[in-house]
C-alpha positions in Angstrom: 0.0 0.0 0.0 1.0 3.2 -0.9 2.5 5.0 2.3 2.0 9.0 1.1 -0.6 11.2 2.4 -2.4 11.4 -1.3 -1.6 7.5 -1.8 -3.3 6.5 1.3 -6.8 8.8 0.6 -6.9 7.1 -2.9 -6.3 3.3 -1.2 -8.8 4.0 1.4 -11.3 5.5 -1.4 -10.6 2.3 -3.5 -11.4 -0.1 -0.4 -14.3 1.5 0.3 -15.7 1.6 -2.9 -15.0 -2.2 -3.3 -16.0 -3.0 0.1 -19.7 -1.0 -0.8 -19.8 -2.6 -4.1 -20.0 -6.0 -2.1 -22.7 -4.3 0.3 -25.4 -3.7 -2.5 -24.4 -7.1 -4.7 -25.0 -9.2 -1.8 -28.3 -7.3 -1.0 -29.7 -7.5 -4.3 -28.6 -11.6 -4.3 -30.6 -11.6 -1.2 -33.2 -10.0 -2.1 -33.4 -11.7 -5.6 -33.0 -15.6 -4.6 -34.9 -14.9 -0.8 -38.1 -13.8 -2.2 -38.4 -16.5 -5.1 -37.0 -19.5 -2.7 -39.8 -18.6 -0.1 -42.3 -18.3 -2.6 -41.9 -21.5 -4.3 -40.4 -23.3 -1.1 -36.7 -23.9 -2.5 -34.0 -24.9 0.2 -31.3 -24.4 -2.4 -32.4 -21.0 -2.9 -32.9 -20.3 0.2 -29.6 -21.8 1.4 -27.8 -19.6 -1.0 -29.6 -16.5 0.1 -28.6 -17.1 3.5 -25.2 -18.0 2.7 -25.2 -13.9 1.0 -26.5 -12.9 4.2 -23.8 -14.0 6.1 -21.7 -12.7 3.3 -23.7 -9.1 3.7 -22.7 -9.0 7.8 -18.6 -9.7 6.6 -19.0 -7.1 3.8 -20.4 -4.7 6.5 -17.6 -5.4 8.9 -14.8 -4.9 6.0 -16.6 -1.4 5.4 -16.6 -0.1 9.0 -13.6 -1.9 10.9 -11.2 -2.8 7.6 -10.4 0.9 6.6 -8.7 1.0 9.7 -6.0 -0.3 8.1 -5.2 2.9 6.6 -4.8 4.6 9.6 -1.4 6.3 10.0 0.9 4.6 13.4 0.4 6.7 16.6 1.2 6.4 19.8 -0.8 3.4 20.4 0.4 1.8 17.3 3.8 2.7 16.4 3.6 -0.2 13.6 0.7 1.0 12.2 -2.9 -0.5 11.8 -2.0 -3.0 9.2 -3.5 -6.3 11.0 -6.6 -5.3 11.6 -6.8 -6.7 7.5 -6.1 -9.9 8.3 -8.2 -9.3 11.5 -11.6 -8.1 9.6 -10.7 -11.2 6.5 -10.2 -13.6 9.7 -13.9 -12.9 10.6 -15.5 -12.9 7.5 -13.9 -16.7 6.7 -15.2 -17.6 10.2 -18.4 -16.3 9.3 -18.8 -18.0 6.5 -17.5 -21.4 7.6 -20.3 -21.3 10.6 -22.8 -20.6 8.3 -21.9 -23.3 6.0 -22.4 -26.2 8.7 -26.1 -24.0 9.4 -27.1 -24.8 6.0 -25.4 -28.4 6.3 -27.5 -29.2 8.8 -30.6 -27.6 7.3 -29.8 -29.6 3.9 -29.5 -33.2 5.5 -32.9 -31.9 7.6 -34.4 -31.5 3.9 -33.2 -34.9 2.8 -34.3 -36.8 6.0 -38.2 -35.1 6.3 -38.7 -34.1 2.5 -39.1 -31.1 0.7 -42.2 -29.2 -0.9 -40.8 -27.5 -3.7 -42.8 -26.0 -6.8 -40.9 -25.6 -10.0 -41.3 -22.2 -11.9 -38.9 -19.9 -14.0 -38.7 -17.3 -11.7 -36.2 -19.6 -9.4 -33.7 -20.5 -12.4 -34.0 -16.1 -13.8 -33.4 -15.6 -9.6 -30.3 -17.5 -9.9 -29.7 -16.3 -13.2 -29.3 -12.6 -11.7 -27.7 -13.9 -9.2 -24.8 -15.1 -10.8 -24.2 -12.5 -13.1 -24.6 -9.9 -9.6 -21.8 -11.6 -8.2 -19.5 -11.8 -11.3 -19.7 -8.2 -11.3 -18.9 -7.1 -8.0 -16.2 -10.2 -8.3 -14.9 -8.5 -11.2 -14.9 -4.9 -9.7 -13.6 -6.0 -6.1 -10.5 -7.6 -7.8 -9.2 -4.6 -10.1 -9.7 -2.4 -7.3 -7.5 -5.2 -5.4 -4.4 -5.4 -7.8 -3.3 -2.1 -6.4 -4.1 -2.2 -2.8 -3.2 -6.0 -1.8 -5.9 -6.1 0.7 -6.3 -9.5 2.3 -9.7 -8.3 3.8 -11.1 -7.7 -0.2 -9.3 -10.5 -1.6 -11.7 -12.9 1.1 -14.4 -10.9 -0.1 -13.5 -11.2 -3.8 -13.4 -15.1 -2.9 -16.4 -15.6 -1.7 -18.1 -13.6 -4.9 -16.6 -16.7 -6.7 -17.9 -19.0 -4.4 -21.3 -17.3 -4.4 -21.2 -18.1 -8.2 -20.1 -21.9 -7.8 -22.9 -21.9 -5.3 -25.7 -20.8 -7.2 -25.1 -22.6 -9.7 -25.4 -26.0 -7.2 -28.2 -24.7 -6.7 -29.7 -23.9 -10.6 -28.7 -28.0 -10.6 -31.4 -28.5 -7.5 -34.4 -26.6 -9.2 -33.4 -28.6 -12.3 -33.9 -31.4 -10.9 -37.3 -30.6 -9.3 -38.4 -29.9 -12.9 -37.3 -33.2 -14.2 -39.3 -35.1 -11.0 -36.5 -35.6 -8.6 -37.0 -32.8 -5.7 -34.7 -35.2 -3.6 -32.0 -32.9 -5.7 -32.6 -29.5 -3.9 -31.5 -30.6 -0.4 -28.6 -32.2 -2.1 -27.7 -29.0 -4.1 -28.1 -27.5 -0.9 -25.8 -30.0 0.8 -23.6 -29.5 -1.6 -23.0 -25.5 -1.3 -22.8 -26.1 2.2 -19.5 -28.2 2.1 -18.2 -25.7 -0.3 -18.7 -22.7 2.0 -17.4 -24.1 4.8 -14.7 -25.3 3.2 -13.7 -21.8 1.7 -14.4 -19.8 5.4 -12.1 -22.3 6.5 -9.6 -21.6 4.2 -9.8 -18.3 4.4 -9.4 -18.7 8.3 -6.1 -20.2 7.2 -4.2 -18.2 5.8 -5.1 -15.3 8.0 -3.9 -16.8 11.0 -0.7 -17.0 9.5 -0.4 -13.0 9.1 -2.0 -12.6 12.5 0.1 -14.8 14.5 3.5 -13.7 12.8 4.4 -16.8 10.6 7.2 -17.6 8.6 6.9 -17.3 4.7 8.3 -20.4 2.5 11.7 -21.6 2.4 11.6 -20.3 -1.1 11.0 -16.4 0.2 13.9 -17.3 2.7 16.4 -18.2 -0.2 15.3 -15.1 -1.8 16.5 -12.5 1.2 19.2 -14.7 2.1 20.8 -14.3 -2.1 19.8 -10.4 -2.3 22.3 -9.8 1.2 25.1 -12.1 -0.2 25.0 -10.5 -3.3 26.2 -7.5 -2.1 30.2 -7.4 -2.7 30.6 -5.8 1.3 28.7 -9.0 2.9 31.2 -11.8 4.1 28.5 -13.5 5.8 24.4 -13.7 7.2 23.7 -14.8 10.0 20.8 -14.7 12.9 17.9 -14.7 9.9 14.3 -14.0 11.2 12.0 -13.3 8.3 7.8 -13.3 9.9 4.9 -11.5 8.7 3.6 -8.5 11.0 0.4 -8.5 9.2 0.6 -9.1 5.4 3.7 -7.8 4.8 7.3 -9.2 5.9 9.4 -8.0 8.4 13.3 -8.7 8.3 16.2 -9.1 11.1 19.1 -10.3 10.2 22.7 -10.1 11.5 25.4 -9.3 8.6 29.0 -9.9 8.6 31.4 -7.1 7.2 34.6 -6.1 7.4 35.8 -4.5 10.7 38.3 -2.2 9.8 36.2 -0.1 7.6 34.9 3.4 8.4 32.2 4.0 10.4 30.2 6.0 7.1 31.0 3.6 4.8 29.3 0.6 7.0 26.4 3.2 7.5 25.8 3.6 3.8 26.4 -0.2 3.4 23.7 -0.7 6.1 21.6 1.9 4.2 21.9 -0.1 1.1 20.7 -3.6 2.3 17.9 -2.4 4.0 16.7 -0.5 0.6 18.0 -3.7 -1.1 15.0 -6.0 1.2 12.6 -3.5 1.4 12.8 -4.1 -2.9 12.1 -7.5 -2.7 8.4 -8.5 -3.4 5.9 -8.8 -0.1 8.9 -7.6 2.1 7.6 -4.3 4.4 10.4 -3.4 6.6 13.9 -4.7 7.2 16.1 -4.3 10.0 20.0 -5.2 9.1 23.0 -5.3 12.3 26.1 -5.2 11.1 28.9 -7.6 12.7 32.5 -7.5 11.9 33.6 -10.8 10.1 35.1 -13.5 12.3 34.1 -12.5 15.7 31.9 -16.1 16.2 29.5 -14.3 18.1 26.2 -15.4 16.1 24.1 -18.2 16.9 22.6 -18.9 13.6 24.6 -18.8 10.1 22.8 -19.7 7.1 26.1 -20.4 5.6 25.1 -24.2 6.7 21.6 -23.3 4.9 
């Protein structure tokens, strides 16, 4: 995210307008597939209308609590406000992964008592707007997202996608109620369930990692570890830590350089490896300690590595 004063009115603009945009799709979805699945009597539709009603409450949260983000460090946050992304996309995945088993249970209910479903067009043009609702705001929420990065709107731009996947389960339930078999709306139903759960659970995921300070992949490792030894100054790395504080990267590292040389020089070498990290992809902020070479005072060298 950009970190200037005009960059960070535009991203917040940008999230906000994403984050409404998924406000009003997932109200018209409701709307849309909740009037013609209680009308005609359509778990499936119903199901999918209050799988967007769950998605409405995380959409809601993203608006209010996930602009925080944006909010410049102050005394009570000298790092910034940058989890409270993975915070807000935390929520919404556990959202949606609780509402998920809700319709589970609600589906198997419709396959163990039965089901009084009447077929008519107006379920298959519900889910018909439906779908093309959520592409849109699927669309819209990720161009907004390939500048600002945000894990809270790439969850929501997720579960557009899945809302899609989802309806359709469910165009293949009032199908089969047409052709004589209403047994197939419960098991549409069924069917978007597991998928939802599954998705809020892997959105829960992957979250957790940025909240808890994880460590990226061995592969991200390599990568630091080859931009510090490229430098001709560096004898040696050592004392490595590279964990997300929120989405982005942080980097400590011990480096090895020579002793003897002056005190400016090691500062502008210091100065050059931190720009050198902070360049490399998903990395936020870097921290470098320069050693002088062959003092064995490290407890970790990746020379081994």
């Amino acid at each position: 995210m950009a970190t200037d004063g005009a960059g960070i009115t535009s991203s917040r603009s940008g999230f906000a307008r994403a984050s409404w945009a998924n406000v009003l799709g997932n109200v018209l979805k409701i709307v849309a597939e909740g009037a013609a699945g209680l009308a005609f009597g359509s778990v499936a539709l119903l199901a999918d209308a209050a799988h967007s009603l769950a998605d409405l409450v995380a959409s809601v949260v993203v608006l209010v609590w996930g602009q925080s983000a944006f909010d410049e460090p102050d005394a009570t946050h000298p790092h910034g406000h940058d989890r409270i992304e993975p915070l807000t996309a935390l929520f919404v995945g556990a959202v949606i992964a609780l509402l998920g088993l809700n319709l589970l249970y609600r589906s198997v209910e419709g396959l163990v008592t039965g089901t009084e479903i009447e077929f008519s067009v107006l379920l298959l043009a519900a889910l018909g707007f439906a779908i093309v609702d959520m592409y849109l705001v699927y669309r819209y929420t990720v161009g907004v997202n390939e500048h600002l990065q945000s894990p809270a709107l790439a969850a929501l731009a997720r579960d557009c996608l899945n809302d899609i996947y989802t309806s359709i389960a469910a165009i293949a339930g009032v199908l089969g109620v047409l052709s004589g078999h209403p047994v197939l709306d419960p098991v549409a139903g069924g069917l978007v369930s597991l998928l939802v759960v599954y998705q809020g659970v892997e959105i829960g995921k992957e979250n957790v990692d940025y909240l808890i300070g994880a460590a990226p992949d061995p592969e991200k490792r390599g990568q630091i570890t080859g931009a510090l030894r490229r430098h001709s100054a560096v004898e040696g790395v050592h004392d490595l830590a590279v964990f997300y504080d929120g989405t982005a990267l942080e980097v400590e590292v011990h480096v090895e350089v020579d002793g003897d040389m002056p005190f400016r020089e090691a500062h502008d070498i210091e100065s050059e490896l931190v720009d050198r990290l902070r360049g490399i992809e998903d990395v936020g902020d870097a921290h470098v300690h320069l050693d002088p070479s062959g003092i064995g005072e490290w407890k970790e060298s990746t020379d081994a590595s």
